[in-house]
N, C-alpha and C positions, 0 to 999 in steps of 0.2 A: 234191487242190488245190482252192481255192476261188473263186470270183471276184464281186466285187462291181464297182457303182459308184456315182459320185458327181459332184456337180460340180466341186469341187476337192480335190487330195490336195495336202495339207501336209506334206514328208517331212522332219523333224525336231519334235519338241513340247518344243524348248526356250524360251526368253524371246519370242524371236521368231517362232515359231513357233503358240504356243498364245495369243498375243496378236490376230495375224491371225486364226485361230479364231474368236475372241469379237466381233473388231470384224466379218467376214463375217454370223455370226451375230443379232449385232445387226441389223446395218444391210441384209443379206439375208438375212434369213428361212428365205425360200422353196428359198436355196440348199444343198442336201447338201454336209457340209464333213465332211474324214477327215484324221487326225492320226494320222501313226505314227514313233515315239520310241525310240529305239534303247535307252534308259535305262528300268531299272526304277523304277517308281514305289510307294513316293514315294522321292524322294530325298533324300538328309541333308541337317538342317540345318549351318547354320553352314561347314560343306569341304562345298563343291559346286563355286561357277563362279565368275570373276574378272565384275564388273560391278557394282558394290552400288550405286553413285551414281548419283543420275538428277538432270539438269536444268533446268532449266523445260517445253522440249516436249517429254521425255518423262514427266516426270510429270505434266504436261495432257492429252498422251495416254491416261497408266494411265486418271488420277481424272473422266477428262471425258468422253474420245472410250469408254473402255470401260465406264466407271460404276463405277469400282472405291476411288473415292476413302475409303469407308468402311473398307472393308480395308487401307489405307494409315494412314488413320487413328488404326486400333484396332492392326496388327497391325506395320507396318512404325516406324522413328524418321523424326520430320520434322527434316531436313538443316536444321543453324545456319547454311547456306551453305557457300561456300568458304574456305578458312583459309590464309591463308601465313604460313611461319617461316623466314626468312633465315637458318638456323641451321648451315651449313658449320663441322663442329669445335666449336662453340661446346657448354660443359657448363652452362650455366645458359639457358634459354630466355626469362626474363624480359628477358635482356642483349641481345636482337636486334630488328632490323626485324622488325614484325607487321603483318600487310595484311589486312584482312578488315573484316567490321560486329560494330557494337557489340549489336545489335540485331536480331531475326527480320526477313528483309525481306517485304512483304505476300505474294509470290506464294510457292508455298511447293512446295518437292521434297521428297527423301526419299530416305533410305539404305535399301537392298532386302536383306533377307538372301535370295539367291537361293533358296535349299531352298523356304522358306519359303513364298514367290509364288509360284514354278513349280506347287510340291504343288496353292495355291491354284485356280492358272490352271487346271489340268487336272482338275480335279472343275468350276471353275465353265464353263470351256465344254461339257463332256460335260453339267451341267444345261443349259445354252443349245441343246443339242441335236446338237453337233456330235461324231464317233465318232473316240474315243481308245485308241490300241494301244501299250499300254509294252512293252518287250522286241523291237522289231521292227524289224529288218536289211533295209533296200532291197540286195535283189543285181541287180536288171537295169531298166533304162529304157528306154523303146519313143518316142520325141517323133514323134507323126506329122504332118506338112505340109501335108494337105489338106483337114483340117477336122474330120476322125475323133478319135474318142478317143484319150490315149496312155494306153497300159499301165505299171504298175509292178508287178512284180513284188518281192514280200519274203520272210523268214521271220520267223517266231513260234512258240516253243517246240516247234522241229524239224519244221513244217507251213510248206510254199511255198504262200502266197498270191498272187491277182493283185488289182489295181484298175485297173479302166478310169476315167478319170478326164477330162475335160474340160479342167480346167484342171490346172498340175504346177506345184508350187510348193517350191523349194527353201529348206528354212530348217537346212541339216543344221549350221551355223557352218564352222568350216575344214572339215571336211570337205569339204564342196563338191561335193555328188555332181555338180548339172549344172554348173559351174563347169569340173568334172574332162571330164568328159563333151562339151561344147562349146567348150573351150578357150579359155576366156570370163578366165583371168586376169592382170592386168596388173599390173604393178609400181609404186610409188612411188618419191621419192629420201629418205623420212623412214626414215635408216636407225637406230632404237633397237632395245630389246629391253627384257622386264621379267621381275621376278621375285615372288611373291606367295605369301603362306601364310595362315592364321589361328590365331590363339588362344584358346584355350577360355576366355579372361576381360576382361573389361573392362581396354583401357590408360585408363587416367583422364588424360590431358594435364593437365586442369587443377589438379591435387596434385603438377606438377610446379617448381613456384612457391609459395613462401610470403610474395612481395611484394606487398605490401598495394595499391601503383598497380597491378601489373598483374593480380592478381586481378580487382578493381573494375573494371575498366576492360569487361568483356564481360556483360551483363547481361541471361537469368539467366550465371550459370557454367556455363555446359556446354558450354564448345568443344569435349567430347568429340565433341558430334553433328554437328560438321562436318567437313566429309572435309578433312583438317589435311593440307597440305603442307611436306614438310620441305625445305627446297631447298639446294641446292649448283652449281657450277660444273657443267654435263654431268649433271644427275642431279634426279630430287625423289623422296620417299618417301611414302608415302599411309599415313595412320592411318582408315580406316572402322568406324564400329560397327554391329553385326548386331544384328536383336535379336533374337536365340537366345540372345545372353549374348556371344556369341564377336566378339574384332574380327579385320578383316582389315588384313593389311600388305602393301604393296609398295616394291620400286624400280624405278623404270622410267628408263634412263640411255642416254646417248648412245654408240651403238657402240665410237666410236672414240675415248673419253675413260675409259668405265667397261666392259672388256670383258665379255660374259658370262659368261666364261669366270673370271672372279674373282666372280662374284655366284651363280652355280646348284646350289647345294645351301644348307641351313641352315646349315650351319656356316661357310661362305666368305659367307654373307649377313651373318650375323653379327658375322665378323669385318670386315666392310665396314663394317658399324654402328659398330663400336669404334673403328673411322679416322675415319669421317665425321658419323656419329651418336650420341655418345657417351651422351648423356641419355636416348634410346629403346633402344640397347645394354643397359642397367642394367635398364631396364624387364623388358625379354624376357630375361634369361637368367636371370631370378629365375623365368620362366614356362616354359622350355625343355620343362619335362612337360607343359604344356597345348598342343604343337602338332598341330595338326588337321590339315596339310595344306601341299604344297608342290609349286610347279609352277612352271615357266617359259616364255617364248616368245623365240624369236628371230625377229629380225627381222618385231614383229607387224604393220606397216601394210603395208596392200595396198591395190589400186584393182583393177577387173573392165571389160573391155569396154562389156559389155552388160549392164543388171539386168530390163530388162521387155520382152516380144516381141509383139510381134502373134500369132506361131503359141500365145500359150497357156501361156508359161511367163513363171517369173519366179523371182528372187531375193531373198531378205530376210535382213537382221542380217546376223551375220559370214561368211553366203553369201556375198553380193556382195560388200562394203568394210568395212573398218575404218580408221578413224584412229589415234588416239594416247588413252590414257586421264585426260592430263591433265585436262584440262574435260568428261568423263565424256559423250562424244557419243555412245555407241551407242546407247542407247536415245531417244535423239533422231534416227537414221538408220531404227532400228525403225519409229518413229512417222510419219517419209514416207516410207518404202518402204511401207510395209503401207498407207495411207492410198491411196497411188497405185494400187495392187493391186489394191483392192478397188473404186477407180471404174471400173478396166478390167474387171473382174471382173461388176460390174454390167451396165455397157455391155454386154460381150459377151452375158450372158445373156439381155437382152432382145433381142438381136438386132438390135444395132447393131455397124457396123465401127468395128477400133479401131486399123486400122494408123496413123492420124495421132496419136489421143492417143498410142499408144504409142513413137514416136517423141519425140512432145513433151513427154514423162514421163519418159522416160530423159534426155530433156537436159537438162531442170529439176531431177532427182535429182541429176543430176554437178553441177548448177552449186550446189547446196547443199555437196556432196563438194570441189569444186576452191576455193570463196571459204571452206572452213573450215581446207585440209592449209596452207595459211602460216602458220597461227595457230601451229602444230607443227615445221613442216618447216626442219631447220638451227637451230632458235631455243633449243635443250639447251646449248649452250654457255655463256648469257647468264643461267641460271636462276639463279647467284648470286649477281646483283648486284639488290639491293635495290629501288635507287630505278628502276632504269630497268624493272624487272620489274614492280614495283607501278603506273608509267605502260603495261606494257604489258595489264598484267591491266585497267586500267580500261577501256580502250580496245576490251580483245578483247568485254569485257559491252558497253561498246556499242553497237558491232553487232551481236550476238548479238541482244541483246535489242532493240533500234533499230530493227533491218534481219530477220533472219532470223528472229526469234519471231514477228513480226506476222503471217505467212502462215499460221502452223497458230496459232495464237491465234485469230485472224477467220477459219480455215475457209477459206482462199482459195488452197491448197496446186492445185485442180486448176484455179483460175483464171485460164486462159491468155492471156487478153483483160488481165487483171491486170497479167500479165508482161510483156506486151507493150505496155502503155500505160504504163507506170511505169518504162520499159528505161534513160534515159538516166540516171532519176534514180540506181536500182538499181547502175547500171552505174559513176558514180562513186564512190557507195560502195567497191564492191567494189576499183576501182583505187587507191583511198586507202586501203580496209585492205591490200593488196597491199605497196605501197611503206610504209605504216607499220612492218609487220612487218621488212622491212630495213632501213628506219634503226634502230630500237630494234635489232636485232641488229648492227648497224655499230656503233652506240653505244655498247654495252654489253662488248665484247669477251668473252672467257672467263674473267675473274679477278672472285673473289668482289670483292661492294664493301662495304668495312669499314664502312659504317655503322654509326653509336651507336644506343642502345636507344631504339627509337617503334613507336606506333602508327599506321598508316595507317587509318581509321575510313574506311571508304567509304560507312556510315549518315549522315554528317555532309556529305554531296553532295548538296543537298536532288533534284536534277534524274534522279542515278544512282537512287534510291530512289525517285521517281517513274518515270522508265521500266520499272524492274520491277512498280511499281503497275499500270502503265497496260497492263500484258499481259491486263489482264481487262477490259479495256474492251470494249464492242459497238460496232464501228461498221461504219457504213454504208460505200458505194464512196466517197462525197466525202470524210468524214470519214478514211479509212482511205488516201488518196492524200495529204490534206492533213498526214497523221500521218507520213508515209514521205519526204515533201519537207522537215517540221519537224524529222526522226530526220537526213535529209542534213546539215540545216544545225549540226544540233547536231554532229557528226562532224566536220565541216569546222572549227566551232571550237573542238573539239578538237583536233583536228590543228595546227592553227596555232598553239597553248599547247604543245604537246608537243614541238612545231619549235622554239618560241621559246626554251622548257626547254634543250634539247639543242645549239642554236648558243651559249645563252650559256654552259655549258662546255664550249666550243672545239670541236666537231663539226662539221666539213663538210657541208652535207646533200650527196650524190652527184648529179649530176648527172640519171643515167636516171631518179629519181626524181620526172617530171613533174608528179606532181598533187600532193607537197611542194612544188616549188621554187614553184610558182605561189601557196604561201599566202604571207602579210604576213611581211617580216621581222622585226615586233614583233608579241607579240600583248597586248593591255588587260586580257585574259580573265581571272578567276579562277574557272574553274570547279571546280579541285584544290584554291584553294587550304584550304579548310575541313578537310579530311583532311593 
């Protein structure tokens, strides 16, 4: 038996895992960082892990916070954004509601072929200096209380090692060793489930059409490289491309509309396609020999107690939380969890106390976690109706980008004085995207909406296409409160267009709905109307 130490042990080297790594590494130096990965390395490309798509902050985290943008680059596809396709049943795709840009928008993500990064990740933080162990099994966890080192014990190619470690940092995903271990996990009410595989070849979406408008209409053509939603009543479908050559496919459906139990193996996948997806149906089963890979989850959202502690430990990736894959937030929870981590991390080393930030870092973690699960949660029913989906997608960017990207875009993830001075403004946001999410789900009921064939161009929103501009902006404390007060008001009259929308075909607005009923019962606005 052997025994080392270090200042922090990272017990998983996958996504999240060997990302914390690099940014440690980076940003300290001087601190000993140890990675041990239960997975041999390297691991396959193309069938490896569900995750390909990244968002704005987690792809500013890859290409910024870790300097990796070149490998992104060269190696990974840069994402044509998000794609909707209204297409419930429907065998021609030119014939439906389309919601997306016409156009690359300036800030820019990227489709991840997992193998591919990961392989990447763990050769480049092992150059950064930090000690990577592939094949190696945590069997026992020691978390001690008084200041002392904890212990992990593992194996490695039938040799029990130990590490005395400082800091214990869980990135094992569901597994969850301390999760398991401290009974840290806690339930949600977002009950889905998904299913996913890959293909050893290119689906080309855009050879699914020989119509000359809708062709033309997306400029270049390659909506393959956007993560394309197929959507239906209770359900969407993801088309992602890898670039190993291989695409990935999912469905991810609402429990108690699209049982699992009819979607988890290939062939009931399939035949699901051919009820619901007829046009991607035809695709895959001319490719039936090319499949790579096939997995499922039940019931994959969770929420965790606790993710960061004053004694020393902490949680990241699908450790601690997961949402829903729609709008592809994990690697956006990577990028503040791991962010947070590593200021405690600091803090601690130099020998300061961190029971306050630590406290005030787990609550600001959840309040990213709590203002994102409504965007998700109940809202599966409503995903095939057209119009009210394409107001709900404009809405959810947003915020997103409005409200919630401006903190780790400007760096101000661990600025508390931030949060705390900007609370009321912050604070109505968040009550307005709250109650927006139920009226668009009130509105919208369960039943596809027959819409005729359009384009919803969201490039054609000069304001939308600016806010994602303006993610790369520098600014200061005044400028960066004045931006967050401007992002309120735009929301607000959003909201009041969106109300106005929805009363004038016959919708109620509800009651509890506070911070709707208080907007204008008309609104003058056109900020949609361009798209």
């Amino acid at each position: 038996m052997s025994a080392q130490r270090c200042d922090v042990l990272i017990m998983g080297g996958g996504l999240a895992g060997l990302t914390l790594a690099i940014q440690l590494r980076r940003e300290l130096p001087r601190a000993t960082v140890h990675v041990l990965e239960r997975r041999h390395h390297p691991v396959p490309h193309g069938a490896f892990k569900v995750g390909e798509s990244t968002v704005e902050i987690g792809a500013h985290y890859f290409a910024h916070t870790l300097g990796l943008r070149e490998h992104l680059d060269t190696q990974q596809i840069r994402k044509f954004g998000f794609r909707f396709f209204f297409n419930e049943g429907c065998d021609d795709i030119a014939q439906t509601t389309e919601l997306g840009v016409s156009r690359l928008l300036p800030t820019p993500s990227f489709q991840l072929d997992r193998g591919i990064f990961e392989n990447f990740l763990a050769q480049h933080a092992a150059q950064l200096g930090a000690t990577f162990e592939d094949g190696a099994v945590v069997r026992e966890i020691e978390l001690d209380e008084a200041g002392a080192d904890h212990v992990v014990r593992y194996e490695r190619d039938g040799t029990t090692h130990t590490v005395h470690a400082r800091w214990v940092i869980d990135a094992s995903g569901r597994a969850g060793l301390l999760k398991h271990k401290l009974d840290l996990h806690e339930a949600n009410a977002h009950d889905a489930n998904a299913i996913w595989f890959r293909i050893g070849e290119r689906i080309a979406i855009d050879a699914w059409s020989d119509d000359a408008a809708w062709c033309s209409r997306v400029q270049p053509r390659e909506r393959w490289r956007s993560t394309n939603h197929l959507c239906g009543p209770g359900y969407w479908a993801w088309l992602i491309p890898l670039a190993s050559g291989s695409h990935s496919v999912g469905i991810v459906a609402d429990a108690q509309l699209h049982p699992l139990e009819t979607i988890n193996s290939f062939e009931k996948s399939m035949a699901w396609f051919a009820r619901h997806q007829p046009q991607l149906f035809r695709e895959l089963d001319t490719r039936r020999e090319r499949l790579q890979d096939f997995a499922f989850l039940r019931h994959f959202s969770y929420s965790c107690k606790q993710v960061f502690s004053a004694q020393r430990w902490a949680l990241t990736g699908e450790a601690g939380v997961f949402l829903d894959p729609f709008y592809s937030p994990g690697s956006d929870f990577i990028a503040i969890g791991n962010t947070y981590i590593t200021a405690l991390i600091e803090r601690d080393l130099r020998g300061a106390r961190i029971v306050r930030e630590a406290r005030l870092f787990d609550g600001l973690f959840f309040s990213f976690y709590r203002n994102m699960l409504p965007l998700y949660e109940r809202q599966y029913p409503m995903f095939g109706h057209a119009q009210l989906m394409s107001l709900k997608v404009t809405w959810d960017y947003t915020f997103y980008w409005g409200v919630l990207c401006q903190f780790i875009f400007q760096r101000r993830l661990t600025d508390v004085a931030l949060f705390a001075r900007m609370a009321e403004t912050i604070g109505a946001c968040e009550a307005l995207n709250r109650d927006m999410q139920v009226l668009l789900r009130h509105a919208a009921g369960s039943e596809a909406d027959p819409s005729a064939q359009q384009f919803i161009d969201q490039y054609k929103l000069p304001w939308f296409v600016e806010l994602n501009r303006g993610l790369r902006d520098a600014l200061d404390d005044t400028a960066l409160d004045n931006r967050l007060r401007q992002h309120a008001a735009l929301m607000h009259t959003l909201a009041a267009e969106i109300v106005a929308y929805v009363r004038a075909n016959g919708v109620l607005i509800p009651t509890q709905l506070g911070s709707l009923c208080a907007l204008p019962t008309h609104s003058s606005t056109s900020l949609l109307e361009a798209a």
